[in-house]
C-alpha positions as CSV (number, residue, x, y, z in Angstrom):
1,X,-22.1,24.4,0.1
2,X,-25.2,22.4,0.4
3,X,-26.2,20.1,-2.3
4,X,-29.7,21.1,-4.2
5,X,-32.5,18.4,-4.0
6,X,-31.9,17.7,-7.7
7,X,-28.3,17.0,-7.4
8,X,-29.1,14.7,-4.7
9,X,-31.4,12.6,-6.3
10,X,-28.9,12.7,-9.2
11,X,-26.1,11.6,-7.5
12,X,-28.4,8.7,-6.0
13,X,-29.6,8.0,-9.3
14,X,-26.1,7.3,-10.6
15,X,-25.3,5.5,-7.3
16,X,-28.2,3.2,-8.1
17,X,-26.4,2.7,-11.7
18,X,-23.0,1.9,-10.5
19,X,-24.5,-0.6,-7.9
20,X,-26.6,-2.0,-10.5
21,X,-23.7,-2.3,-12.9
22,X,-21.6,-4.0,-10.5
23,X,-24.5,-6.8,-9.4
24,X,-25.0,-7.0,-13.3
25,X,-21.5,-7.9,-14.4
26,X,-21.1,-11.1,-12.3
27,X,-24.8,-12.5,-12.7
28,X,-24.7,-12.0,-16.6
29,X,-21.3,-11.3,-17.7
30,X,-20.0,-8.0,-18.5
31,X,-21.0,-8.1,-22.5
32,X,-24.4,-9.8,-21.6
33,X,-25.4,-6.4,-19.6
34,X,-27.3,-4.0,-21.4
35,X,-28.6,-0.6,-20.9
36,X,-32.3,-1.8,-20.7
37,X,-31.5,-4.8,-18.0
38,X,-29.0,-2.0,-16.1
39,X,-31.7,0.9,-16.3
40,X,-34.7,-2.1,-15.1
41,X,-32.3,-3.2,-11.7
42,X,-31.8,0.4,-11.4
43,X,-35.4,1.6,-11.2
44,X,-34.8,4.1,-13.9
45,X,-35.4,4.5,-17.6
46,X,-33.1,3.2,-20.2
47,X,-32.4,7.4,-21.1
48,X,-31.4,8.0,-17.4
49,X,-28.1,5.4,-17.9
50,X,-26.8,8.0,-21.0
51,X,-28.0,11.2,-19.1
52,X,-25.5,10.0,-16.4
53,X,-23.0,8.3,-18.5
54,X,-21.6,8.9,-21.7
55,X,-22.0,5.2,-22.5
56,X,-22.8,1.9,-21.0
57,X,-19.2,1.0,-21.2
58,X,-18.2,3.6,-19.2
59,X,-20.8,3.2,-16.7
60,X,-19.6,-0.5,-16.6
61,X,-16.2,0.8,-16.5
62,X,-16.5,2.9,-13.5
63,X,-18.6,0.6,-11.6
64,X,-16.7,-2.5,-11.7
65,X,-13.3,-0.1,-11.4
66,X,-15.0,1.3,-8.3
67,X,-15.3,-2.4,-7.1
68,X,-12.2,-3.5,-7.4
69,X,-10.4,-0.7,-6.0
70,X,-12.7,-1.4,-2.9
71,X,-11.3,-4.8,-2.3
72,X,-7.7,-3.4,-3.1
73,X,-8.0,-0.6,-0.7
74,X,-7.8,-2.9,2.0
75,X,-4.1,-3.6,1.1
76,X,-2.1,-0.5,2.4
77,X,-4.1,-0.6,5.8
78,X,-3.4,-3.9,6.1
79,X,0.5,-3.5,5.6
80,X,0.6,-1.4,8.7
81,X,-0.7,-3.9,11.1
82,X,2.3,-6.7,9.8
83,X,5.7,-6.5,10.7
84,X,7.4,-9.2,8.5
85,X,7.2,-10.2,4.9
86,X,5.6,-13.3,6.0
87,X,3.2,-11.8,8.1
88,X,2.1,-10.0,5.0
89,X,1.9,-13.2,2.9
90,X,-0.6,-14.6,5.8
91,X,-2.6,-10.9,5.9
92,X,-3.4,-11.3,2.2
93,X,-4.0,-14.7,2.1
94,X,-6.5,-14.4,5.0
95,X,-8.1,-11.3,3.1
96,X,-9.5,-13.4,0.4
97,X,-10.3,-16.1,2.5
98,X,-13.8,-15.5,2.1
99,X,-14.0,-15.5,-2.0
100,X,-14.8,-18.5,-3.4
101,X,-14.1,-18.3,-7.1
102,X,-17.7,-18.3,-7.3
103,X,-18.6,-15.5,-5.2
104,X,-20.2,-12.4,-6.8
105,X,-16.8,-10.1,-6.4
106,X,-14.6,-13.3,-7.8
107,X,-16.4,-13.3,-10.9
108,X,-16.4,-9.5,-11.3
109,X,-13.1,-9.7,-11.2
110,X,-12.9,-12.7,-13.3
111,X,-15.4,-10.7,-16.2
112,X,-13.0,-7.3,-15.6
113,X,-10.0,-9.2,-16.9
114,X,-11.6,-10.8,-19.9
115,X,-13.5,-7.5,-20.5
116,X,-9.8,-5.7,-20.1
117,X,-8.8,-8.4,-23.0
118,X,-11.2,-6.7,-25.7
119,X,-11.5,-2.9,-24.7
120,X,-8.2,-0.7,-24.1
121,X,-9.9,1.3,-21.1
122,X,-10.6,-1.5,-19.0
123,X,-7.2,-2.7,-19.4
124,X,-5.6,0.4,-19.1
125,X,-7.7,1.4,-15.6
126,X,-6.9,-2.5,-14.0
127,X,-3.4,-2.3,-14.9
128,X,-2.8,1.0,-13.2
129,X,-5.1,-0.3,-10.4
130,X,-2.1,-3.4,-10.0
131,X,0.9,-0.8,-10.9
132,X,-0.2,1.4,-7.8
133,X,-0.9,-2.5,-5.5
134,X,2.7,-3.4,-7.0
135,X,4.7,-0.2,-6.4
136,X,2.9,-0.5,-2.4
137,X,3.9,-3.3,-1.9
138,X,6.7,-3.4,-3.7
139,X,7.9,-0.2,-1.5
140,X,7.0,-2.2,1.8
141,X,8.9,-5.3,0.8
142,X,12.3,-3.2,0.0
143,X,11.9,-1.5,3.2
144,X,12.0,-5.2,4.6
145,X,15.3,-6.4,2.9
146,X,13.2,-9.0,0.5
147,X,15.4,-9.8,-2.9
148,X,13.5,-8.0,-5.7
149,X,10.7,-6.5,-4.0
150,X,9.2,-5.0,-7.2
151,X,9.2,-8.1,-8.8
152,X,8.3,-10.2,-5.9
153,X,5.5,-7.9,-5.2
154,X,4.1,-8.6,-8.9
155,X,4.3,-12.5,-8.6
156,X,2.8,-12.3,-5.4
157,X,-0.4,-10.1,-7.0
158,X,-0.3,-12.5,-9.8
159,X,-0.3,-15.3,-7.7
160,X,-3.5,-13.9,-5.4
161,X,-5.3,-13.4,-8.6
162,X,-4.3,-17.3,-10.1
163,X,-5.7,-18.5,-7.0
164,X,-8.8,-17.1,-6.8
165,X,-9.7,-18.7,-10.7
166,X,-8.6,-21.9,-9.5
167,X,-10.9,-21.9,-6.4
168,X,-13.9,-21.7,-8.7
169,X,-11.8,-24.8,-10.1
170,X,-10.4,-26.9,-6.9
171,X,-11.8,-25.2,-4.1
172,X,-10.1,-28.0,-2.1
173,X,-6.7,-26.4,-2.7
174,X,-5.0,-26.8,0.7
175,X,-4.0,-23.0,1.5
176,X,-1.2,-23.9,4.4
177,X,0.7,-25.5,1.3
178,X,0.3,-22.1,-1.0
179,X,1.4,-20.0,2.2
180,X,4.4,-22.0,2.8
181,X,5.4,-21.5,-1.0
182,X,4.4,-17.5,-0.9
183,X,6.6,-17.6,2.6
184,X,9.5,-18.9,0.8
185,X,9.4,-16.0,-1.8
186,X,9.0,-13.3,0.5
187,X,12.0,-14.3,2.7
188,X,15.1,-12.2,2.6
189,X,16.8,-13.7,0.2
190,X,14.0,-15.4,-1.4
191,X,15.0,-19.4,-1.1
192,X,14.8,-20.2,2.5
C-alpha cells in the first residue's frame, strides 16, 4: 500500500524530531531540552512536537531509546563472527573503541541513565534494553561452558558501561590491562 504524501512528510516530520531529540540530549542535557529548542533544531513549530508526540518526554524517550538500541544492535551480529568467550571480550571492547566518554553517543547514554534515575519509563525501557543484551549474551556464554553465564554476562555489560564514564575521566586507561581482566572472567571456569 503506498504511503499518501501527507503521511510522508509526517513520518519525516517526526524523523526530524527524534533526530533532533537525540542531538539535543548530549549538547544540553536531557532536562535542559525543551519543546521550543527541539521544535527550532527541528525546523518545525513548537505545536508540531505534541501533534506527534504525546509529550516531550516521550518524544525524548523514544529517541534516545531508539539510540541506544542502535549501538546495542550491533551485539548479536557481532557474537556470530567470535568463536570463544575471549574473542567476544576483544569484539566488544573493540566496538566502543571509538567512544570517548565525551563523544555525542557517550553522553547520551550517560544523560539516559541519570534521566532513568528520576522518570520510571526511562528506566523501565533501558533496563529491558540490558535484560534482552544480558539474556544474549548470557545464552552465548552457556553455550560456551563459561561459569555463570548470566551473571558473567551482567558484570561484563556493567563493566562496558563503567568504562565508558571513566574515559570521559582517564582517557589514558590502558585497555590491554581491562581485556586481560574481562578475559579472565569469561574463561571456563572463570579464574584462569
Amino acid at each position: 500500500m503506498a504511503v499518501s504524501p501527507a503521511a510522508a512528510r509526517g513520518q519525516a516530520v517526526r524523523g526530524r524530531l527524534l533526530e533532533a531529540a537525540v542531538a539535543l540530549v548530549p549538547e544540553l542535557g536531557w532536562s535542559a531540552v525543551s519543546t521550543r529548542i527541539l521544535a527550532e533544531r527541528a525546523g518545525v513549530t513548537p505545536s508540531v512536537v505534541h501533534y506527534h508526540f504525546p509529550s516531550l518526554q516521550a518524544l525524548l524517550i523514544e529517541g534516545v531509546l531508539g539510540a541506544m538500541r542502535e549501538v546495542a544492535g550491533v551485539f548479536e551480529p557481532m557474537l556470530e563472527t567470535v568463536e570463544t568467550p575471549e574473542e567476544m571480550v576483544d569484539a566488544v571492547l573493540a566496538s566502543i573503541g571509538g567512544y570517548t566518554g565525551t563523544d555525542p553517543m557517550s553522553l547520551l547514554f550517560a544523560e539516559a541513565y541519570l534521566a532513568a534515575t528520576r522518570d520510571d519509563d526511562v528506566r523501565r525501557e533501558i533496563r529491558d534494553l540490558l535484560a534482552g543484551l544480558r539474556t544474549t549474551v548470557g545464552a552465548w556464554l552457556a553455550e560456551r561452558g563459561v561459569a555463570d553465564a548470566d551473571g558473567t554476562a551482567a558484570v561484563l555489560f556493567a563493566t562496558v558501561d563503567g568504562l565508558l564514564l571513566h574515559r570521559a575521566l582517564e582517557p589514558e586507561t590502558d585497555p590491554g590491562v581491562i581485556a586481560g581482566v574481562l578475559r579472565r572472567l569469561v574463561r571456563k571456569g572463570g579464574t584462569r
